[in-house]
KEPAPA-68447 format. One line per field, with one value per residue: residue number from 1; residue in one letter; chain; x, z, y of N, C-alpha, C, O, CB in turn. Coordinates in steps of 0.1 Angstrom, whole numbers. Glycine has a CB too. Example, Ala and Ser with C-alpha at 12.3 -4.5 7.8 and 13.67 -1.06 7.14 Angstrom:
BEGIN
num 1;2
residuo A;S
cadena A;A
n_u 132;128
n_w 78;71
n_v -57;-22
ca_u 123;137
ca_w 78;71
ca_v -45;-11
c_u 132;129
c_w 78;79
c_v -33;0
o_u 142;134
o_w 85;80
o_v -33;11
cb_u 113;141
cb_w 90;57
cb_v -45;-6
//
This chain:
BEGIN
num 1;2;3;4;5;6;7;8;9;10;11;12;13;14;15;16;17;18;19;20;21;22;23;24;25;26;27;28;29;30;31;32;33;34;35;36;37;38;39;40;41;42;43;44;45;46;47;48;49;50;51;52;53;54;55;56;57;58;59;60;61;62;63;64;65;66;67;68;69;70;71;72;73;74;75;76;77;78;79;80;81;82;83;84;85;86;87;88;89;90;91;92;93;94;95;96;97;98;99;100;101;102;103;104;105;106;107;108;109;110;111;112;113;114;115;116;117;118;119;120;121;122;123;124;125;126;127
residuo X;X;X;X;X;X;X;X;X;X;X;X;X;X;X;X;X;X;X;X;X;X;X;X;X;X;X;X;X;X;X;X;X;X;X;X;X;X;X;X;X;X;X;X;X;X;X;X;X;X;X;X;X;X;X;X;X;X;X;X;X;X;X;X;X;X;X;X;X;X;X;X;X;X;X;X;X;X;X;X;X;X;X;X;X;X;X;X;X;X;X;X;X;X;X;X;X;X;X;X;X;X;X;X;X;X;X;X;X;X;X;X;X;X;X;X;X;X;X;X;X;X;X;X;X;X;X
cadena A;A;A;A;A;A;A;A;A;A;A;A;A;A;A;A;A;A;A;A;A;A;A;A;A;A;A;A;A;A;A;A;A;A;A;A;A;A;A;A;A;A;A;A;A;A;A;A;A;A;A;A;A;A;A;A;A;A;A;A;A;A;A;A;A;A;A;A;A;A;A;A;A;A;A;A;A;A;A;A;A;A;A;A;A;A;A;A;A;A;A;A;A;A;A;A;A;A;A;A;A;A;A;A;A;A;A;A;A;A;A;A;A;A;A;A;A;A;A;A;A;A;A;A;A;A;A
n_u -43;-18;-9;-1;23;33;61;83;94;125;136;120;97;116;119;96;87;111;97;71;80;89;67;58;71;63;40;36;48;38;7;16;27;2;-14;0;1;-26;-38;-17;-10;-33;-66;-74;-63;-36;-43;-58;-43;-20;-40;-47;-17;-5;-15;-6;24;26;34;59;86;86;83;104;122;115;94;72;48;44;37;11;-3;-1;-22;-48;-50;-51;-72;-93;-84;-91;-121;-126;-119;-132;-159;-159;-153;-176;-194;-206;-194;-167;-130;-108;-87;-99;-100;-73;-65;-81;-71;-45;-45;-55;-42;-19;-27;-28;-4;12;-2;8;32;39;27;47;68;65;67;94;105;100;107;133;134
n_w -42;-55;-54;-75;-76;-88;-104;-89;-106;-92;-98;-116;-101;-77;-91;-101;-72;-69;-83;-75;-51;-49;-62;-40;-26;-40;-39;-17;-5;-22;-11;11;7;-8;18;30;12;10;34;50;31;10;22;44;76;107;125;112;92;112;117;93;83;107;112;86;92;114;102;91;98;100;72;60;67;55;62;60;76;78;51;53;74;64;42;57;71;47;35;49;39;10;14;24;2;-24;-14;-14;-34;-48;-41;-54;-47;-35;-41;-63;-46;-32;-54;-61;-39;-34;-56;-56;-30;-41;-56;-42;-24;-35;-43;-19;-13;-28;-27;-5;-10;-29;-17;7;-10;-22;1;8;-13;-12;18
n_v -399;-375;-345;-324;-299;-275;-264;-232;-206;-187;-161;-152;-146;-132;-107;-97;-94;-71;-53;-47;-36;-15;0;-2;17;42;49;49;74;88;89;103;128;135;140;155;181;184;192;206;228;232;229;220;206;204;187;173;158;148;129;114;103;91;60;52;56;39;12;18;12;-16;-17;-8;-27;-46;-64;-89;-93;-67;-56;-69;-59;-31;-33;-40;-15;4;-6;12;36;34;30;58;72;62;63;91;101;98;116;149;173;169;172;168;159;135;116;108;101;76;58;57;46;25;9;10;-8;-38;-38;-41;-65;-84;-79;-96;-120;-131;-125;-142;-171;-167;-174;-198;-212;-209;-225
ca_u -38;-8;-10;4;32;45;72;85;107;127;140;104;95;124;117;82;91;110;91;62;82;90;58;47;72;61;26;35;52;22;-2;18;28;-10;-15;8;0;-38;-41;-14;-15;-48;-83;-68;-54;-25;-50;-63;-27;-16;-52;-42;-7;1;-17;2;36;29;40;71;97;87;80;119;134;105;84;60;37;38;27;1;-8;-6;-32;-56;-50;-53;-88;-98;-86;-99;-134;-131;-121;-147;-173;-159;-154;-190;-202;-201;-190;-156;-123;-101;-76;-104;-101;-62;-61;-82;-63;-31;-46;-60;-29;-8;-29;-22;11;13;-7;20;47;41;28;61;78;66;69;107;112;94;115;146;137
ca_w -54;-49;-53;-83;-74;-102;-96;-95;-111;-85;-104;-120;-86;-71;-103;-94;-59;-64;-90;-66;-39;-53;-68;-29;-23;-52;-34;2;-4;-29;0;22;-1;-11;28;31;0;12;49;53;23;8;33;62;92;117;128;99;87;118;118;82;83;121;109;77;101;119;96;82;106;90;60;59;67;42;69;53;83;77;38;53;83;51;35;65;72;35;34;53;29;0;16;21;-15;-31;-10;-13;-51;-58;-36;-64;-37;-36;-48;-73;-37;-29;-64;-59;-27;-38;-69;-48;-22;-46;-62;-28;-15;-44;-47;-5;-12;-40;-22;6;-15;-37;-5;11;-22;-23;15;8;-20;-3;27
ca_v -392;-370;-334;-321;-289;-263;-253;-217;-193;-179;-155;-147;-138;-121;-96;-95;-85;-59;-39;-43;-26;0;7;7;30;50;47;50;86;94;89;111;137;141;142;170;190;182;193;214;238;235;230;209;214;198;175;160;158;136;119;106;99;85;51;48;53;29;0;24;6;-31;-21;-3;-39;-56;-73;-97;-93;-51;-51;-72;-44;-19;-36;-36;-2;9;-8;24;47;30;32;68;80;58;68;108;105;95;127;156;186;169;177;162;146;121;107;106;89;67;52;57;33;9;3;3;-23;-42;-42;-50;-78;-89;-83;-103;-133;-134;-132;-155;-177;-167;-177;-213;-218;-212;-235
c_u -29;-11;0;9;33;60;75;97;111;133;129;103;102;124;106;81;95;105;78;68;86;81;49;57;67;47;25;35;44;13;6;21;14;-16;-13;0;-21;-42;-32;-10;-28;-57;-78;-65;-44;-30;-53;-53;-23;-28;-48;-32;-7;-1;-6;17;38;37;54;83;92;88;99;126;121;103;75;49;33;33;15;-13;-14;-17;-46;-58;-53;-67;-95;-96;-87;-113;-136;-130;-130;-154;-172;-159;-168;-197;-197;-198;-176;-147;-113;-88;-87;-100;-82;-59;-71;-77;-48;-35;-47;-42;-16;-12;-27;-7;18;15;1;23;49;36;36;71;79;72;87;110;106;101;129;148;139
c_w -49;-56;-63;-82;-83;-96;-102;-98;-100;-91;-111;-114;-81;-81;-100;-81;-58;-76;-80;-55;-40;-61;-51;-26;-31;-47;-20;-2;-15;-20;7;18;-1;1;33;25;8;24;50;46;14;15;37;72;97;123;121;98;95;118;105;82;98;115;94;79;109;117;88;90;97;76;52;62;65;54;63;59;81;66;43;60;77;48;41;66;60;29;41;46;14;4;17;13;-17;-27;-10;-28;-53;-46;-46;-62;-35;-41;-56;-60;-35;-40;-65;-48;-30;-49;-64;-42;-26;-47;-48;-23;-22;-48;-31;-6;-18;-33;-13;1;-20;-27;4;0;-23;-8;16;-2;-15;9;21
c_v -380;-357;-331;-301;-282;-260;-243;-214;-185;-166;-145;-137;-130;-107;-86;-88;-75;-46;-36;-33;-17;9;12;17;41;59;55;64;94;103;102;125;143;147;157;182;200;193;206;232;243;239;224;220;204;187;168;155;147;124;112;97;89;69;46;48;44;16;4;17;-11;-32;-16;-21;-50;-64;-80;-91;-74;-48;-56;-62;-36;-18;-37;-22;4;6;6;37;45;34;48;76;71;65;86;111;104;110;139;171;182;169;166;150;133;112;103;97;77;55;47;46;18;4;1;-8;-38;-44;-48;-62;-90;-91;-93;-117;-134;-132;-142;-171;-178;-172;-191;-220;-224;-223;-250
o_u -32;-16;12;2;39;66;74;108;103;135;130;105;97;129;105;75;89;109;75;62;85;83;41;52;69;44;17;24;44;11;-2;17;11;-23;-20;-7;-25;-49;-38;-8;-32;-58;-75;-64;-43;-23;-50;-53;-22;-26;-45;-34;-9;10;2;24;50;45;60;93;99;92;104;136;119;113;67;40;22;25;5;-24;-25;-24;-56;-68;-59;-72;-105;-104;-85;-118;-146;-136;-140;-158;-181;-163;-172;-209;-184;-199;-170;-150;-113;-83;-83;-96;-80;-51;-66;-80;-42;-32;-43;-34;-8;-5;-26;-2;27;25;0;21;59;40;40;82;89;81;92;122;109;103;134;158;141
o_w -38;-67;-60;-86;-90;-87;-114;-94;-97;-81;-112;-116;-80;-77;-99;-79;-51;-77;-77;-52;-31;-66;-48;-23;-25;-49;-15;-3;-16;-20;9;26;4;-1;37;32;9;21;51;52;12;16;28;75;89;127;122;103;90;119;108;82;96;112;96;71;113;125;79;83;88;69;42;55;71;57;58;52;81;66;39;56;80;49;33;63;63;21;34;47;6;-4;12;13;-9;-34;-7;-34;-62;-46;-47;-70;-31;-51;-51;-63;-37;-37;-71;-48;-26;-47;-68;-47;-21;-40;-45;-18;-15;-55;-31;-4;-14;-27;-11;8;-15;-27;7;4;-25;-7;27;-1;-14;11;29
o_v -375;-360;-334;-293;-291;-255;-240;-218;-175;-159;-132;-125;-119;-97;-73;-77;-66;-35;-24;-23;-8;20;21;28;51;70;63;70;106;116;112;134;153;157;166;190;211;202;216;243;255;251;216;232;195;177;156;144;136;112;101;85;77;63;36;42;41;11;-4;18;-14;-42;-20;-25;-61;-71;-72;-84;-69;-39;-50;-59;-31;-8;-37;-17;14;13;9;46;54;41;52;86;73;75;94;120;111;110;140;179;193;163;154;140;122;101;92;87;66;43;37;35;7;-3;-8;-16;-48;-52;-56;-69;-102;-102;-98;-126;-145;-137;-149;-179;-188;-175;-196;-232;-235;-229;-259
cb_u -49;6;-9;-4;42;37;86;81;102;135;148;92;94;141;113;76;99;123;85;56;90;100;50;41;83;59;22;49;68;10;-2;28;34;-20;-8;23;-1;-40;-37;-8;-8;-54;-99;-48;-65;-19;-60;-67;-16;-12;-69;-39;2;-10;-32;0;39;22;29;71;95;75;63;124;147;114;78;61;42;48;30;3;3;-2;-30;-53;-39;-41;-94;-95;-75;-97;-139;-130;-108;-153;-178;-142;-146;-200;-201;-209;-200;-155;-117;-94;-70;-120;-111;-57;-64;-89;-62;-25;-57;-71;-22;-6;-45;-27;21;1;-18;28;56;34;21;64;78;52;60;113;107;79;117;148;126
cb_w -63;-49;-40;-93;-72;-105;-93;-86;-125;-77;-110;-118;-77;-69;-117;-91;-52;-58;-108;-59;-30;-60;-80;-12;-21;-67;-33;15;-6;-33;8;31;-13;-18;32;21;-21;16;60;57;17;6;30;60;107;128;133;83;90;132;120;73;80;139;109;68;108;119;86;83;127;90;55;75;85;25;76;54;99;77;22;57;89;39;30;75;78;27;44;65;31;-4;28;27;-29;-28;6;-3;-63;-56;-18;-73;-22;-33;-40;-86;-16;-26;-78;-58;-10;-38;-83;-37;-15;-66;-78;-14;-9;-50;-54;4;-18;-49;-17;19;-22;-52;3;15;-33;-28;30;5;-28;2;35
cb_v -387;-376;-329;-328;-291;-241;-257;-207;-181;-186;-163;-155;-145;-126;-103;-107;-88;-57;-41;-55;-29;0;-3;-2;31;38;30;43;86;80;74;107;133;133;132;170;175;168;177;207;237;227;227;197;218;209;174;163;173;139;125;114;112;90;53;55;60;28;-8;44;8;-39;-10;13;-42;-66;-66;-114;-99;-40;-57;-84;-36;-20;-46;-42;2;5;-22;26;56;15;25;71;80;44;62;117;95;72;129;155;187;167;187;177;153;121;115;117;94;72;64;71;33;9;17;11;-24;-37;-25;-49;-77;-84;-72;-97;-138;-123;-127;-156;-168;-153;-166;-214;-212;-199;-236
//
């Protein structure tokens, strides 16, 4: 029995794509902004500050010439700062950034996750 295909709306998708990417940039420079704001004018320090950020620079060179393989990087790496808002919002001694980076992350890892399925999706069509 033969496998029954859809086919796609390239056009759907390439839509799809780039509102996602620009919601991670929307996201990315969230994250680093709150980073900033966080660490170096609030209660931080110069350490935290690079201990946060360095990991989220990492994938800033793929993710600048849309790497498939770097939203995916993101999305690994962004599992770690989803785990630590969750688990800092539900402690009731902390401040209103955990619950920001948290919501920031969700939704970046989410829209990663997108972009790099509707990319791929647009790079399978095209072959």
């Amino acid at each position: 029995m033969a496998k029954k295909t859809k086919a796609i709306d390239t056009v759907q998708v390439a839509r799809k794509l780039e509102a996602a990417r620009k919601l991670n940039w929307v996201c990315y420079g969230g994250l680093l902004l709150l980073f900033a704001v966080w660490n170096l004018f609030l209660d931080g320090s110069v350490k935290w500050w690079l201990l946060q950020t360095i990991p989220l620079l990492l994938v800033l060179p793929g993710l600048l010439k849309q790497n498939q393989r770097s939203y995916l990087w993101l999305c690994f790496i962004l599992l770690l700062y989803i785990t630590a808002g969750i688990v800092d919002v539900m402690m009731p001694t902390r401040g209103w950034q955990h619950g920001v980076l948290a919501v920031l992350s969700l939704i970046l890892f989410v829209s990663s996750m997108m972009s790099s399925r509707w990319q791929v999706q647009l790079q399978n069509t095209n072959t």
